[in-house]
N, C-alpha and C positions, 0 to 999 in steps of 0.2 A: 581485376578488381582488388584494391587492396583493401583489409578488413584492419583496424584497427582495436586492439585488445587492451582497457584501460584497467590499471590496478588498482584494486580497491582501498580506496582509503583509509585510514585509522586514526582516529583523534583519541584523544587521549580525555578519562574522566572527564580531569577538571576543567575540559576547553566543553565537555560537551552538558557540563552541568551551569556553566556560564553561560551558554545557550539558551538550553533549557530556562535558566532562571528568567533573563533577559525575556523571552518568546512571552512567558506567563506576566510578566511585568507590559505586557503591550506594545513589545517595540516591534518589527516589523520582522517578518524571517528572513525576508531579502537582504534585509538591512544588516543582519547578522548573519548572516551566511556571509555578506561583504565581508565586514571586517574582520572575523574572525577566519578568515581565509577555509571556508568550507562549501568544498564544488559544486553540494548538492544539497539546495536548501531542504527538499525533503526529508535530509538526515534528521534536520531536526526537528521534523513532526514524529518523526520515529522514536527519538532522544526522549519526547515530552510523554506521550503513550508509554514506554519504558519506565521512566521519571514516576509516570502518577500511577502505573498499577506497582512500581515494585520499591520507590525512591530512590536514594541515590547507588542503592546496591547495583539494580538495574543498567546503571550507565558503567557498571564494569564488570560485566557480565563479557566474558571471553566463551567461547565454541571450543569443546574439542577436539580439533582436530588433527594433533601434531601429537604424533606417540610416544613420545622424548622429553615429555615434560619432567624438569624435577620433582622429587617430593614437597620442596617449599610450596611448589607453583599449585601441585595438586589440593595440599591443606588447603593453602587460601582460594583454591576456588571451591573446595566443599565448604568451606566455614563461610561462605557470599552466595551457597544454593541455601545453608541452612538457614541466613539471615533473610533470602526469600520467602521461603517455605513457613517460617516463624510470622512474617509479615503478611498472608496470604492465610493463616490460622485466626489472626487478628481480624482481617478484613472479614471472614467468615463467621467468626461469632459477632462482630460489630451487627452483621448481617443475621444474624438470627437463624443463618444454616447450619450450624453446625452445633449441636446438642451433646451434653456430657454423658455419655455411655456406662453404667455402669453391670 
C-alpha cells in the first residue's frame, strides 16, 4: 500500500485576505478556491474565522516553529501578537468584560 504524504500549503496574506473579502462579499468558496488556485476550500472558512476575531493581522499569523528565525522576523511577529492582544482588549471592553482596576 502506498501512502501518500501531501505538503501543506501556504498562501500568502494578500491571496488569503482577497479571499476572505471575496467569501463575505457573497461569492461562493468553491468559486474561489477555483480561481485563486486554493486545494482546500476549507482554508477559507478558517481564513474568515481568523479575518473576524483578529482582522487582517490574523491572516499573517506564522507558528513557531523553526529555531533560526532572525531577529527582523522575530520583532515583527511580536509586534502582530501585540496588535492581537490590543485588538482582543478592544473587543473585551466593547464587551463590557473587562473593567478598569484601580
Amino acid at each position: 500500500m502506498k501512502h501518500v504524504y501531501k505538503k501543506k500549503e501556504r498562501y500568502s496574506p494578500e491571496l488569503k485576505l482577497e479571499a476572505v473579502k471575496r467569501a463575505l462579499s457573497g461569492e461562493s468558496v468553491k468559486v474561489i478556491a477555483h480561481h485563486l488556485d486554493i486545494t482546500d476550500p476549507d482554508y477559507i472558512y478558517k481564513w474568515i474565522d481568523q479575518y473576524e476575531m483578529y482582522g487582517e493581522v490574523g491572516l499573517n499569523r506564522k507558528r513557531r516553529n523553526h529555531p533560526q528565525l532572525d531577529k527582523d522576523a522575530i520583532i515583527q511577529e511580536l509586534e502582530m501578537e501585540n496588535e492581537i492582544l490590543k485588538k482582543y482588549l478592544q473587543i473585551l471592553k466593547r464587551e463590557g468584560k473587562l473593567r478598569n482596576s484601580k
